[in-house]
C-alpha positions in Angstrom: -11.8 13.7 12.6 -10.7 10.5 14.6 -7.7 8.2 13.4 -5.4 5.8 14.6 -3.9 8.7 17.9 -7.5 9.3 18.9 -8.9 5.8 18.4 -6.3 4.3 21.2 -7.4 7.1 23.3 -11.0 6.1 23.3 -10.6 2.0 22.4 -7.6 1.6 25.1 -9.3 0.5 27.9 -10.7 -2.4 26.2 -8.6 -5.6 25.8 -8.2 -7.9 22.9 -10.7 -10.7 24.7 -13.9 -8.2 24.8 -12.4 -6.6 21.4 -11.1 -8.8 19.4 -8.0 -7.7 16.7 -9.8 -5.6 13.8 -8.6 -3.5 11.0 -7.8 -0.4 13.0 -5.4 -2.3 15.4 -4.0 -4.0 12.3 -3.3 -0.8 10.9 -1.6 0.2 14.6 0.5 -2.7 14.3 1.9 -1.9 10.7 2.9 1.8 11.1 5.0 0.9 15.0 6.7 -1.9 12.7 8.8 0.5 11.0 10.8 1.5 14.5 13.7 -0.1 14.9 13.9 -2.7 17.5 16.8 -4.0 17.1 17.9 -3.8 20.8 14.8 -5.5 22.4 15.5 -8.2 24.5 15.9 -11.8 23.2 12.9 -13.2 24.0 10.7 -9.9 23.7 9.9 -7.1 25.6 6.4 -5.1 25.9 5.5 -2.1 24.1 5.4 -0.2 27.5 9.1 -0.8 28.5 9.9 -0.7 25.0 8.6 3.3 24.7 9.8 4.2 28.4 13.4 3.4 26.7 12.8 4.6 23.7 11.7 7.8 24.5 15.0 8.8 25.4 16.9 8.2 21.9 16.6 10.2 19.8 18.3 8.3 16.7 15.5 5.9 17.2 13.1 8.7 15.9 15.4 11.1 13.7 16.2 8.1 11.1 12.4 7.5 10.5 12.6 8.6 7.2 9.2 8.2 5.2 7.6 7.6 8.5 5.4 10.4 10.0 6.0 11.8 13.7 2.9 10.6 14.5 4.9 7.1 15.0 6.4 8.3 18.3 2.9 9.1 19.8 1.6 6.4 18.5 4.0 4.3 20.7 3.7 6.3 23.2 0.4 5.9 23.8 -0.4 2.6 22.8 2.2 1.8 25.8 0.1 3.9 28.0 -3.4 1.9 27.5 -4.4 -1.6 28.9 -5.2 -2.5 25.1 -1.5 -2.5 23.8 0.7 -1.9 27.0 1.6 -5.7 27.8 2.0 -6.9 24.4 5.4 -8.5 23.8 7.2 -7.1 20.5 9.9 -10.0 19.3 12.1 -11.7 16.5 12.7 -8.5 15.1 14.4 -8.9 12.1 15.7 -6.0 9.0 18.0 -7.1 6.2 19.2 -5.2 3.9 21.1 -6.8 0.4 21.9 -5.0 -2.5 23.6 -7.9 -3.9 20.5 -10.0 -4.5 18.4 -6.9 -4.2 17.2 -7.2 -0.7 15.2 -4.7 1.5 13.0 -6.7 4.1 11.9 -6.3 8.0 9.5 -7.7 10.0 8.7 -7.9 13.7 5.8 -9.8 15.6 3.5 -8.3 18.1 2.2 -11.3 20.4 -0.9 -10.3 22.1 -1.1 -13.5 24.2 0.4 -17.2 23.9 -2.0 -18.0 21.3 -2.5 -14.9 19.6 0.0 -12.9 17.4 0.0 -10.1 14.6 2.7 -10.9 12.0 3.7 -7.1 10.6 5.8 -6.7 8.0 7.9 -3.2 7.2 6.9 -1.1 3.8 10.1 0.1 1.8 12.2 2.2 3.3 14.3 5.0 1.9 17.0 2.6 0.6 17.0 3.0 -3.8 17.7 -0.9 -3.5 14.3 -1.3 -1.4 12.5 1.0 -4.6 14.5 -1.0 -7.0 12.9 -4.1 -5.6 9.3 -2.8 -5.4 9.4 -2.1 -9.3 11.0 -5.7 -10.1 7.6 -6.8 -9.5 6.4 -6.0 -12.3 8.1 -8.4 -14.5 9.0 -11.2 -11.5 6.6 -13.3 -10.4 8.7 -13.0 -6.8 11.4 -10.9 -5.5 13.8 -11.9 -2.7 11.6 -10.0 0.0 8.7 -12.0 -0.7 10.7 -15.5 -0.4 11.8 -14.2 3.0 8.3 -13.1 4.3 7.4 -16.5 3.2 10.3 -18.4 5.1 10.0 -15.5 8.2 5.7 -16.6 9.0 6.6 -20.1 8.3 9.4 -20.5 10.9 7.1 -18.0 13.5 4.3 -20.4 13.2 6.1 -23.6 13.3 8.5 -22.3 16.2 5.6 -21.4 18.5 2.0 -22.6 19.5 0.0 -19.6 18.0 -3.7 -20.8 17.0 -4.7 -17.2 16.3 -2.6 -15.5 13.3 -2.9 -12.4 11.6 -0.5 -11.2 9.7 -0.1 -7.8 7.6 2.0 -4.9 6.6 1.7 -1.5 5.1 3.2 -0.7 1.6 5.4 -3.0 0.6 4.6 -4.7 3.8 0.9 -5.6 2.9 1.9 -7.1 -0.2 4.2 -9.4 2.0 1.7 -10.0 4.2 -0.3 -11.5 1.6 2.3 -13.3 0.0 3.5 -15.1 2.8 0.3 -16.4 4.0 -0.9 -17.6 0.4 2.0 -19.1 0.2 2.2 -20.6 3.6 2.4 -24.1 4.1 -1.9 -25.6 3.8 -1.4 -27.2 7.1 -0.6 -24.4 8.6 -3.2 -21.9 7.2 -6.2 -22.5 8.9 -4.5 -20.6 11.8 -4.8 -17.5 9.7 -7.4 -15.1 11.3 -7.0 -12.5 9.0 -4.6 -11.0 5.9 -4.2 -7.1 6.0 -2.5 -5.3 3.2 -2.9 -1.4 4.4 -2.4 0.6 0.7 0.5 -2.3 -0.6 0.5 -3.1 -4.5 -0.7 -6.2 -6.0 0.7 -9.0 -8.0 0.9 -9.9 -11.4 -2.3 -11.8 -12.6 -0.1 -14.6 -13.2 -0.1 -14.9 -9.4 -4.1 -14.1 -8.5 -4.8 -16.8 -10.2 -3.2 -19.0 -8.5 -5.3 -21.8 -6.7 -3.3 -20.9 -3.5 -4.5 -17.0 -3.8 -7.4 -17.8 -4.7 -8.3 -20.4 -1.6 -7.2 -17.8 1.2 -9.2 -15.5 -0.3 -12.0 -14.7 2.1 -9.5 -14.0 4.5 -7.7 -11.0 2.7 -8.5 -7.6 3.2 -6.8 -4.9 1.0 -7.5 -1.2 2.4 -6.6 1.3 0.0 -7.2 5.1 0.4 -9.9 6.7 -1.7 -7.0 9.3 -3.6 -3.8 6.9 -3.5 -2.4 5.3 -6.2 0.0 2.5 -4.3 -2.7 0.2 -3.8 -4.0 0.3 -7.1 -0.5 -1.1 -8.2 -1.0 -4.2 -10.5 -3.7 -7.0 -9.6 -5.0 -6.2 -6.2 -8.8 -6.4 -5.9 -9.9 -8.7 -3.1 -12.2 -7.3 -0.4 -11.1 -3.9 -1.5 -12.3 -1.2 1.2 -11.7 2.4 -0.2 -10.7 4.2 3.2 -11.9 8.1 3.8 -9.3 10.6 4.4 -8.5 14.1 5.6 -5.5 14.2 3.1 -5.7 14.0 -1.1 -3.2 12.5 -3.8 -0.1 11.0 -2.7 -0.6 12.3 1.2 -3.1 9.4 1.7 -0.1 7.0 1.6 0.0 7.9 5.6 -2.1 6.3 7.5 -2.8 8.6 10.0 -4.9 10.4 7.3 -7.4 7.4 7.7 -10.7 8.5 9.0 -11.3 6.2 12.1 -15.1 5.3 13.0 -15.3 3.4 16.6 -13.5 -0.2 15.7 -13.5 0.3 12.1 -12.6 2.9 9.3 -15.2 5.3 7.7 -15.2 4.2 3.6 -16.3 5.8 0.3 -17.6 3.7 -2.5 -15.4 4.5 -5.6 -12.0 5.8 -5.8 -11.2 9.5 -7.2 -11.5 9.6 -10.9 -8.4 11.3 -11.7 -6.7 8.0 -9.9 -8.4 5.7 -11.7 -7.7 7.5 -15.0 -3.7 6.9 -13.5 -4.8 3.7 -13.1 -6.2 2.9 -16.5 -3.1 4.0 -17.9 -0.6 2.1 -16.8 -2.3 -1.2 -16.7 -3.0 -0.9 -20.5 0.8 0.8 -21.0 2.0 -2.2 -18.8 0.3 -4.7 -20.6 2.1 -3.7 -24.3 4.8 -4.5 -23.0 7.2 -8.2 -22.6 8.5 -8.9 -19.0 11.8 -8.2 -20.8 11.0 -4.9 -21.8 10.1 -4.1 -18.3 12.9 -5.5 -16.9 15.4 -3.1 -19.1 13.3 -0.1 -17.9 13.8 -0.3 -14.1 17.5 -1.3 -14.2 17.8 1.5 -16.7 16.1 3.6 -13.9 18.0 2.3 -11.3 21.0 2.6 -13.2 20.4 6.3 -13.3 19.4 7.1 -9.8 22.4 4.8 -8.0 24.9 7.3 -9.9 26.9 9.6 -7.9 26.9 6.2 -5.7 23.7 7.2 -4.2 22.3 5.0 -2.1 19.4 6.5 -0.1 16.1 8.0 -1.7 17.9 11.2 0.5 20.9 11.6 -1.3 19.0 12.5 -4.4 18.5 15.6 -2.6 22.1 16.5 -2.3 24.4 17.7 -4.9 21.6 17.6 -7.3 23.6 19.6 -9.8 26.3 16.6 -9.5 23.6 14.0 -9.3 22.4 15.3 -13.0 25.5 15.1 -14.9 26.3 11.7 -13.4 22.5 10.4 -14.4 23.3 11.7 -18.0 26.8 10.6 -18.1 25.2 7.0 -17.4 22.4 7.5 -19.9 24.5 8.2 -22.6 26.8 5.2 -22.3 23.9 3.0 -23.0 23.8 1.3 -26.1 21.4 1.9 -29.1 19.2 -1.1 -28.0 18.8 0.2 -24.3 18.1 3.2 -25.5 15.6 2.3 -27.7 13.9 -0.3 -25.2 13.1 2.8 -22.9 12.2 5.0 -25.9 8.8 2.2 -26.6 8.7 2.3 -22.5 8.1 5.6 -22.2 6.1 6.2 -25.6 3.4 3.3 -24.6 2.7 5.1 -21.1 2.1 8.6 -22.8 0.2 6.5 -25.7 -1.5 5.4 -23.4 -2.2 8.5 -21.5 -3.1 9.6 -24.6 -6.0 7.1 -25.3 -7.3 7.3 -21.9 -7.9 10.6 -21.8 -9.8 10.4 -25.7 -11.7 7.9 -23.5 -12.7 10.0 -20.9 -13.4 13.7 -23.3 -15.8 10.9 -25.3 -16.9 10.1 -22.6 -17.7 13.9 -21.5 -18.9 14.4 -24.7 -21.6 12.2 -24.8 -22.7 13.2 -20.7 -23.0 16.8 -22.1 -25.4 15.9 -25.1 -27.2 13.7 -23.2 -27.4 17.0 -21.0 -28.8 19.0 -23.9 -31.0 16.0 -25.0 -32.5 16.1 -22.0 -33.3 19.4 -21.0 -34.6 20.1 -24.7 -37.0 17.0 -24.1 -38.0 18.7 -21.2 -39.3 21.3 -22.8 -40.9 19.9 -25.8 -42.7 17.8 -23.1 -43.7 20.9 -21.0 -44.5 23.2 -24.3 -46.7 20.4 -25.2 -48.6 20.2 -22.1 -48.9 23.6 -22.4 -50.6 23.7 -25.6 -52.6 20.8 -24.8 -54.3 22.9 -21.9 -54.4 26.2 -23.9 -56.5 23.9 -26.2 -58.8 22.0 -23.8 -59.4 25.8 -22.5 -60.5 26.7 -25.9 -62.8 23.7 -26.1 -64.6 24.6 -23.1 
């Protein structure tokens, strides 16, 4: 099956003027901007000097975590075609702030003087990038979104780009779409195109918004047909449900995205099992008050930062130790805390509960309808039957 390795191999030769940008090289474009380069030059440096260096350092590739080791390739052989090799990668930024809850990084690709792809980073294995993520339920904006917003503005007004696309993968694509719908309207018609690659949605206190809804047509949200990231909260417009090689949670790499030529090959529905996942915690989600949601992730983040872990990683290590520290932090809470994730956790098993009532109905009535059927069958074919024996008899 073809994906994003073999479709440079076939598309390289072509350059962006015969073949325009399009949601494969987007896709390219998101997954390179979660390397490091934080030792490019100052005023950028192309992808094929970029990987002739990087190939030799090592660190560059061992502290990928949550990144495939398809990434390496992938720079490798972008740098090697006529497609990617010249482009300049510049103002590189990453910022991390556990203070204010911070995980955000972004990096432009510039394709020519007038043409560059805005691609912001996904979450990374920090617990204060996860702890963010999950704020979004309750916030209308974390602090990664405000800087995605300030980051395109000051790239657009700081250069003379008429052609702009901007995206990310993850957490990144929900950037990407904040930051343009948010981007300043005389500034926006320089938008060519909005990519969110498998990122969560907003709260529909957002999609409403006249400013989501105007920049609309220019949004496209790829999600993979078994993933459940993309389906998080509101996040419906120009949906494409990707085919993959992969199933469940493995779709959430992208190099499990079945390429077709300049485009990806799609399914029309997502997996049933995810959107029962689905159903569930929008309806558990919606029983509860932003303030209730708000106690359950610092309660959660309370409990996974003990031990003074920092890193998705460390909860690896010591889990014996990481245990009793999680419980020791649990029980301090008071009867109210407590309590708050008690309802939590009982409305997403409630609803659970009701969805899957729904769906047994729902099997229920499929298998008498089943029965109905085939028993009208053969009323209708015993009657047929007996109607011939009889006009037999007649004659």
């Amino acid at each position: 099956m073809s994906n994003l390795l073999t479709y440079i191999e076939f598309r390289g030769d072509l350059p962006f003027n015969i073949d325009p940008v399009n949601k494969v090289d987007n896709l390219i474009f998101s997954r390179l901007a979660y390397i490091d380069f934080d030792d490019i030059e100052e005023n950028g440096e192309t992808l094929k000097s970029i990987s002739k260096r990087y190939s030799t350092i090592d660190e560059k590739w061992d502290n990928l975590v949550f990144v495939t080791e398809e990434v390496k390739p992938l720079l490798e052989d972008a740098a090697l075609n006529k497609r990617y090799e010249n482009i300049k990668v510049k103002d590189f930024v990453n910022i991390i702030d556990e203070k204010i809850e911070l995980q955000f990084s972004a990096v432009c690709f510039q394709l020519d003087m007038e043409t560059v792809y805005v691609a912001f980073r996904g979450t990374d294995d920090t617990l204060v990038g996860w702890k963010e993520d999950l704020n979004m339920i309750y916030l209308d904006s974390i602090p990664a979104q405000e800087k995605a917003k300030e980051y395109l503005e000051d790239i657009i007004k700081s250069n003379d780009y008429k052609n702009v696309y901007i995206g990310g993968h993850s957490k990144g694509g929900n950037l990407a779409v904040y930051s343009s719908i948010n981007l300043d309207s005389n500034y926006q018609y320089l938008i060519k195109g909005v990519y969110n690659n498998d990122g969560p949605g907003f709260k529909e206190s957002i999609t409403w918004k006249p400013e989501y809804i105007n920049i609309s047509d220019k949004i496209f949200t790829l999600t993979p047909q078994n993933s459940i990231v993309g389906l998080f909260l509101e996040n419906n417009i120009n949906r494409n449900i990707v085919k993959t090689t992969e199933s469940q949670a493995f779709e959430h790499n992208t190099f499990t995205w079945i390429v077709s030529r300049n485009d990806f090959k799609y399914v029309d529905e997502i997996n049933d099992n995810i959107k029962f996942v689905d159903t569930t915690s929008r309806n558990a989600l919606q029983r509860l008050s932003d303030e209730q949601r708000k106690t359950f992730v610092d309660v959660v983040y309370l409990i996974l930062s003990s031990n003074e872990n920092k890193r998705v990683t460390d909860l690896n290590k010591g889990m014996f130790s990481n245990f009793i520290e999680a419980s020791k932090k649990f029980r301090a809470l008071d009867d109210d805390t407590k309590k708050a994730v008690d309802f939590v956790l009982s409305s997403f098993f409630q609803e659970g509960y009701n969805s899957f009532l729904e769906v047994t109905e729902l099997n229920k009535i499929k298998d008498k309808f089943m029965d109905w059927s085939e028993e009208s069958k053969n009323e209708i074919s015993g009657f047929f039957e007996r109607l011939s024996i009889g006009n037999n008899e007649v004659d």
